[in-house]
C-alpha positions in Angstrom: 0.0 0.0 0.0 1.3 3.5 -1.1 3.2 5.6 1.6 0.0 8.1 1.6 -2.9 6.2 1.6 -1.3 4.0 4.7 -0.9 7.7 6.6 -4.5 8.5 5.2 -6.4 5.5 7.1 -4.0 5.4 10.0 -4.9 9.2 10.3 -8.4 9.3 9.9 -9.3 5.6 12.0 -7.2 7.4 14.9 -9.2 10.3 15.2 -12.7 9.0 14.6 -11.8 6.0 17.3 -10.3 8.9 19.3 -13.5 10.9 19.4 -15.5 7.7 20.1 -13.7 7.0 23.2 -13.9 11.1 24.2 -17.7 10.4 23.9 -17.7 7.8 26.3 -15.8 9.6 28.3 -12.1 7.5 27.9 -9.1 9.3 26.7 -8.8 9.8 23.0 -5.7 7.6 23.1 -6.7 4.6 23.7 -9.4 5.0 20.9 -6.0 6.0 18.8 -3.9 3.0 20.0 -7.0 0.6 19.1 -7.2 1.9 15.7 -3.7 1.0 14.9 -4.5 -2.9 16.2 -7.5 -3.2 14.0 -6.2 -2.3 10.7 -2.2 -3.5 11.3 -1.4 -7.4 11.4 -3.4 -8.7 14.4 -7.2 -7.6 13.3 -7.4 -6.6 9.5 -3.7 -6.9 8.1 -4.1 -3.2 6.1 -1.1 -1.6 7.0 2.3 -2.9 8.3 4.9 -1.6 10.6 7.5 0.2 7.9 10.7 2.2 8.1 8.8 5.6 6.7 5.6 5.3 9.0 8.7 4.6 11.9 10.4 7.9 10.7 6.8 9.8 10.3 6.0 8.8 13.9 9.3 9.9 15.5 8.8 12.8 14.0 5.4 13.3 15.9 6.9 12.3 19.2 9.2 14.7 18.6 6.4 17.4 18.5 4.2 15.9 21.3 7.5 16.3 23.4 8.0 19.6 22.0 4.6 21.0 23.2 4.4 19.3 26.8 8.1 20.5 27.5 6.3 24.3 26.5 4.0 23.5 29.3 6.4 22.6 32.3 9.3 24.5 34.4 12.9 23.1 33.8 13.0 24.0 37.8 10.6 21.8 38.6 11.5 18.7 37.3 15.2 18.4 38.4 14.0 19.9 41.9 12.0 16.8 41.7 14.7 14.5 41.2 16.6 16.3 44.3 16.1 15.4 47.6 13.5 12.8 48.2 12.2 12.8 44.8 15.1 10.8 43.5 13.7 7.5 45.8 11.4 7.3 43.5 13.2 7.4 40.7 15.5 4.6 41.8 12.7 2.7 43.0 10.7 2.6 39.8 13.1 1.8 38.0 15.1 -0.9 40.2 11.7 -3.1 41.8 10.0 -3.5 37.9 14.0 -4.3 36.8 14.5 -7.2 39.1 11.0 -8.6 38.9 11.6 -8.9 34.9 15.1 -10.7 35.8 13.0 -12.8 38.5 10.7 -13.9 35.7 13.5 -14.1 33.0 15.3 -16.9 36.1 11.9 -18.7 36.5 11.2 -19.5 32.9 15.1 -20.6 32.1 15.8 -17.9 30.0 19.5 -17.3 28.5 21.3 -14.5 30.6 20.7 -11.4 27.5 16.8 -12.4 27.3 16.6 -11.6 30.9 18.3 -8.6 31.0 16.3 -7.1 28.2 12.5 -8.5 29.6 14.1 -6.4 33.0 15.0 -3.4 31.4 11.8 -3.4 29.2 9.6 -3.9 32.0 11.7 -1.1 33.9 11.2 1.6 31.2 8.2 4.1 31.3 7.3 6.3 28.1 8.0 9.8 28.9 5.8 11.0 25.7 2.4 8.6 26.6 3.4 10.1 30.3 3.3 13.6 29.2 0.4 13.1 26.4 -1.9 11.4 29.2 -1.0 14.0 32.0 -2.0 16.6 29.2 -5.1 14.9 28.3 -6.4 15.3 32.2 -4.8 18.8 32.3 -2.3 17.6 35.3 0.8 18.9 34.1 1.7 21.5 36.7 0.5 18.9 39.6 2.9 16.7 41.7 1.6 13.8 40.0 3.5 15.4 36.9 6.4 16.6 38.2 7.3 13.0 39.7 6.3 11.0 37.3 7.8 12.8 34.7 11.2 13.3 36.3 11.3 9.1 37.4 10.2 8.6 33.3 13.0 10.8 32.9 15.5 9.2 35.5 14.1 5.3 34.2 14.8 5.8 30.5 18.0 7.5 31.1 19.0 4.4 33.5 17.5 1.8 30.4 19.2 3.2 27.8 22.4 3.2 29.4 22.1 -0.3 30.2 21.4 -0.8 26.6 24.3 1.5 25.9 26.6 -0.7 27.8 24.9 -4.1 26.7 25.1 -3.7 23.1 29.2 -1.7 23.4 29.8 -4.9 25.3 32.9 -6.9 23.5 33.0 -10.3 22.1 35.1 -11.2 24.8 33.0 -10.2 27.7 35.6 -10.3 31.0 35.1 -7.9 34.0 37.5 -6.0 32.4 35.8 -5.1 29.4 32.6 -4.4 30.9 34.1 -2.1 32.7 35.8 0.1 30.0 32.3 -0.2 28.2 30.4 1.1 31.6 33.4 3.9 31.8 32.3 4.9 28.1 28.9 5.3 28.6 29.1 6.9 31.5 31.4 9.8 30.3 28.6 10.8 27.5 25.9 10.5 30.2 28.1 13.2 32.1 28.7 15.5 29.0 24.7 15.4 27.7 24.1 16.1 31.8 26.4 19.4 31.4 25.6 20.3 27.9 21.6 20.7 28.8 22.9 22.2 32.2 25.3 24.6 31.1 22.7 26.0 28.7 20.4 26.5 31.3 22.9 28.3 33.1 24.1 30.5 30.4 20.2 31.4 29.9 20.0 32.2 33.2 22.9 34.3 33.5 22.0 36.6 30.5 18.6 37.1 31.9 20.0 38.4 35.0 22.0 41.1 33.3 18.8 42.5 32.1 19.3 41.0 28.6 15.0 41.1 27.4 15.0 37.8 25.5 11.2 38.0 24.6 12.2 41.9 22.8 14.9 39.7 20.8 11.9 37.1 19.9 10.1 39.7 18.7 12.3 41.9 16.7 12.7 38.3 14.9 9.2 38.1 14.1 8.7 41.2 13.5 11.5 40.9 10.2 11.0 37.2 9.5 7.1 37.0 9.9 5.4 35.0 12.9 6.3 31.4 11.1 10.1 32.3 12.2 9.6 31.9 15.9 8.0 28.1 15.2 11.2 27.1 13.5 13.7 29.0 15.9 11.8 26.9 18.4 12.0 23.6 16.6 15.7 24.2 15.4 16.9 25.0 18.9 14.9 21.6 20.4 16.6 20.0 17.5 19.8 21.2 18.5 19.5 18.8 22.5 17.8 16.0 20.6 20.5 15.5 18.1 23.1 16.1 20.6 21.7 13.7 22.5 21.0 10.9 20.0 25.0 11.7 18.8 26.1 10.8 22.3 24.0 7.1 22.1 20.8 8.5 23.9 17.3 8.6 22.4 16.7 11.7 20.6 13.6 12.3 22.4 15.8 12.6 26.0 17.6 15.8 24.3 14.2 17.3 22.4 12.2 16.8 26.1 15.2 18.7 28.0 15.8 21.5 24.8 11.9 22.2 25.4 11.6 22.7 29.2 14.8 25.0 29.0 12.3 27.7 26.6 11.0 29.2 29.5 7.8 31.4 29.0 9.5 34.7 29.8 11.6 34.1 26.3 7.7 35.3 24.5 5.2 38.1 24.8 2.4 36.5 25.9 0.1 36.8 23.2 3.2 35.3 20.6 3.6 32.2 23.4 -0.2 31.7 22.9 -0.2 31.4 19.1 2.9 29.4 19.8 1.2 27.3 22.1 -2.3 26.8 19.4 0.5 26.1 16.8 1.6 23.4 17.8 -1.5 21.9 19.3 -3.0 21.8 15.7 -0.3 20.1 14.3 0.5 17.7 17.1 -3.0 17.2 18.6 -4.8 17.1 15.7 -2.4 15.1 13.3 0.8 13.5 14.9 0.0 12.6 18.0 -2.6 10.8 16.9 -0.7 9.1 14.0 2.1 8.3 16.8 -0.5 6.4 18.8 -2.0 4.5 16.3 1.8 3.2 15.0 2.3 1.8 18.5 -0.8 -0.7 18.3 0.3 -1.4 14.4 3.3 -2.7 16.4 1.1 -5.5 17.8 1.1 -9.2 16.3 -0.7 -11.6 18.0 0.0 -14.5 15.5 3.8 -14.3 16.6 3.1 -15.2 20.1 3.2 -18.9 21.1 3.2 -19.5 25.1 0.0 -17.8 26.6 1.0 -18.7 30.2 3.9 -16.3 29.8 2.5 -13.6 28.1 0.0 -13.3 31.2 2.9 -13.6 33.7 4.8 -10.6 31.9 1.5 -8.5 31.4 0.7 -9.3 35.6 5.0 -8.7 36.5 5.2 -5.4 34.3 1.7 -3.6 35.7 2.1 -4.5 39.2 5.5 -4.3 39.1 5.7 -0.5 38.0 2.4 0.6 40.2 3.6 -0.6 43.2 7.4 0.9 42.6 5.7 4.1 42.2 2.9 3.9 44.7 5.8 2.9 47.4 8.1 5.5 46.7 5.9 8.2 46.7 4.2 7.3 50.2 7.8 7.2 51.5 8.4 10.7 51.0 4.9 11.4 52.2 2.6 11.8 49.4 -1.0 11.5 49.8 -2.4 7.8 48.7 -4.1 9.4 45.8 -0.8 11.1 44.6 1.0 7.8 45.0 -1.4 6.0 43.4 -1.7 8.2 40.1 2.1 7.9 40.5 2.1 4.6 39.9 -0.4 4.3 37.5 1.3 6.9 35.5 4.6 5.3 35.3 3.1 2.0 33.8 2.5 3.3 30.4 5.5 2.1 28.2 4.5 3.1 24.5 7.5 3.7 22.2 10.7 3.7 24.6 9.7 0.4 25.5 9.6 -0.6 22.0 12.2 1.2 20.7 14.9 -1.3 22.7 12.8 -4.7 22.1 13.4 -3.5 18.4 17.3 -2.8 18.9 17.5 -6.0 20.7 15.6 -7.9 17.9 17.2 -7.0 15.1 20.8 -7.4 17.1 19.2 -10.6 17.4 19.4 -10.2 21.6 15.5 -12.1 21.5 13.3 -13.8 19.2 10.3 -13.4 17.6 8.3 -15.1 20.3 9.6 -12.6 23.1 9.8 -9.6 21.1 6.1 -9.9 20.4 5.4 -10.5 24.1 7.1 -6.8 24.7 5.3 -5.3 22.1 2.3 -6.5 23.8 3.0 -5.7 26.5 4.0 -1.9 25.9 0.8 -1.7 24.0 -1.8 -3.0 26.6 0.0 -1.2 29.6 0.2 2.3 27.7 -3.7 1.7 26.6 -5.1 0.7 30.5 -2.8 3.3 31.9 -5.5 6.5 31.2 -8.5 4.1 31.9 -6.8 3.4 35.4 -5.7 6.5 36.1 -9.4 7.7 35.4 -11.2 5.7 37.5 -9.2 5.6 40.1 -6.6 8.4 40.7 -9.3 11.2 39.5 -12.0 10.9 41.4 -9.6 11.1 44.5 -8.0 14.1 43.2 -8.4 17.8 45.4 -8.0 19.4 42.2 
């Protein structure tokens, strides 16, 4: 099927399943999610998983990430991660870890299967935690600032582990693990001061009275209004690709590049329009399209052992809601915020997927596993805004 009819029906089955679910009151992406099940390989066989709807979709996680980092305070997130918010970072990302291994152990898998069900079931999806935390207008809340600072924290942690598993040598002595560790490690520390640094520097010109939002505006007013979209999308660029050159997902860099653009940087009335901009083109055309190319990622014909897809699914929900739900309680959260916590970090969408594909095609897992993640990240990112809607928002002093 041609490139542009495959968008066509993935675009407009997305959206008219989206607003079904909106009119019985569930969130619009789960409606999007289901649409790309029925038509890809499980349900009707339409359209397939390819490498141009992969690009066309990274693309619109790029821009959903663009527009929730608009909407939160660079301040707020890494005071999150000091202090007491950092237990549960650690926690949701080390209790879901070793219950994957634990699993990985029970069923007799090879040592690199069980590392990779860990670290799958470990990751949460920062854009399907942002995107959901939008769509029930929670992203100034503490919900948001925790959860999206331990999705942060979890698929830095994953990707490093993934860094280091797949820099690991042919001969694989302490030695060399090691040096591999030591590699990594070095271009986690220079992404850390690159994205910090800037943030300095921007802070530092502000307080010498330097009016960034005049400078905005003396652009638009030469350049016309489109110039301050694409400043803002080249200088997000700018962290994602510096992150991706360093081995880290591009959409670690893009998330940071966007929180640093401070509201200050606008008028108000051009941060508005900048603000509708983007909703239009991500709201109403790429996020859904990125939603509906997770569940096209879905195949149920490639599973074979039921009884372990149903241990996985049980591990990788309970797992993640309890890491969360226990970490926030211990620094004193209320059992509503802790819950929501927790529910929120078991949504796994595309980060999740992104290293069951690397580890696939490296040929780390089979078929048979590989399609047990994928199922996995798509039924825990579709019951993750159905859970958190029946039971987090009704408990919510909001």
């Amino acid at each position: 099927m041609p490139l542009l009819t495959s968008l066509l029906i993935l675009i407009v089955s997305a959206r008219l399943l989206g607003q079904l679910f909106k009119k019985i009151n569930q969130p619009s992406i789960v409606g999007e999610m289901l649409a790309g099940v029925i038509i890809g390989p499980s349900v009707l066989n339409l359209i397939h998983p390819s490498a141009a709807l992969s690009g066309i979709a990274e693309f619109a996680v790029f821009l959903v990430v663009l527009s929730a980092g608009l909407e939160m305070d660079f301040k707020d997130i890494t005071s999150s991660l000091k202090g007491r918010g950092i237990i549960i970072a650690i926690l949701g990302f080390v209790i879901p870890l070793l219950s994957g291994i634990l699993v990985g152990v029970v069923f007799h898998m090879d040592v690199m299967r069980t590392v990779f069900l860990g670290l799958c079931i470990s990751i949460t999806a920062l854009p399907v935690a942002v995107s959901i935390l939008q769509n029930f207008k929670l992203l100034n809340s503490e919900i948001a600032r925790y959860s999206v600072a331990t999705a942060i924290f979890n698929d830095v942690a994953a990707l490093l582990a993934l860094g280091v598993i797949l820099n690991l040598p042919t001969q694989r002595s302490f030695q060399a693990v090691w040096v591999s560790i030591l590699s990594i490690g070095w271009k986690l520390i220079v992404l850390s001061a690159f994205i910090l640094g800037f943030n300095w520097f921007l802070q530092k010109i502000t307080e010498r009275g330097i009016r960034i939002d005049r400078l905005s505006e003396k652009l638009v007013n030469t350049l016309g209004g489109e110039a301050l979209f694409g400043i803002l999308v080249l200088f997000v660029l700018v962290f994602g690709s510096v992150s991706e050159a360093l081995g880290f997902h591009f959409v670690i860099g893009a998330f940071f590049g966007a929180l640093l653009i401070d509201r200050k940087f606008f008028l108000a009335s051009r941060y508005k329009e900048l603000e509708r901009t983007l909703g239009s083109v991500s709201g109403g055309f790429l996020a859904p399209l990125f939603f509906a190319y997770i569940g096209l990622e879905f195949n149920v014909k490639a599973m074979s052992s039921l009884y372990f897809v149903v241990i996985v699914l049980i591990v990788s929900i309970l797992s993640k809601i309890f890491a969360g739900w226990i970490g926030a309680r211990l620094i004193q959260l209320s059992q509503a915020q802790a819950l929501g916590i927790g529910i929120i970090l078991n949504g796994r969408g595309i980060m999740e997927l992104v290293v069951a594909s690397i580890a696939f095609e490296r040929g780390f897992i089979g078929q048979g596993l590989f399609s047990t993640l994928v199922l996995m990240g798509v039924v825990t990112t579709m019951i993750t805004p159905m859970m958190f809607k029946k039971w987090v928002l009704p408990r919510l002093k909001i």
